[in-house]
N, C-alpha and C positions, 0 to 999 in steps of 0.2 A: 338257521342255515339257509342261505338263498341258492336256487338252482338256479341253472344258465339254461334258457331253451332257445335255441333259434327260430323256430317255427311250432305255432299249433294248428294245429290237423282235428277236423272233427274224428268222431268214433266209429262210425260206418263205415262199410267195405270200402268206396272210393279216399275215405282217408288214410286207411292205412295203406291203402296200394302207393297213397302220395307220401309215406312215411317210407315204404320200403323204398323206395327213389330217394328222398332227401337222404336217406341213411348210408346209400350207396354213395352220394356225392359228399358223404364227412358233414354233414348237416344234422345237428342234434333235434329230436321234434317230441310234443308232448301231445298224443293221442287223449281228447276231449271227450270220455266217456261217460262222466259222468256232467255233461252238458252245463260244465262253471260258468263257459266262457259263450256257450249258444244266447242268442238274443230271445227267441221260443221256447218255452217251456217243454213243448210236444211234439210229438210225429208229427209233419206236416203241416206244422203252423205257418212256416212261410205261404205255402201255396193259399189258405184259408185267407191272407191278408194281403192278398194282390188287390 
């Protein structure tokens, strides 16, 4: 079975605050908690590879 997602959203509080918005405008979204779709493996790997 394939899902439809419009939008993924990391799993962190600023993502889901962006879900609870897309959700409001009819906008389906798949909260990334367990980090499938993250480029980083870890907590603040981006900052570490500036």
């Amino acid at each position: 079975m394939t899902q439809h997602t419009d939008v993924v959203v990391g799993g962190g509080q600023s993502g889901l605050a962006a879900g609870h918005h897309l959700r409001r405008r009819g906008l389906d979204y798949l909260a990334d908690h367990e980090k499938r779709y993250d480029r980083w493996p870890g907590t603040g790997e981006p900052c570490r590879h500036r």
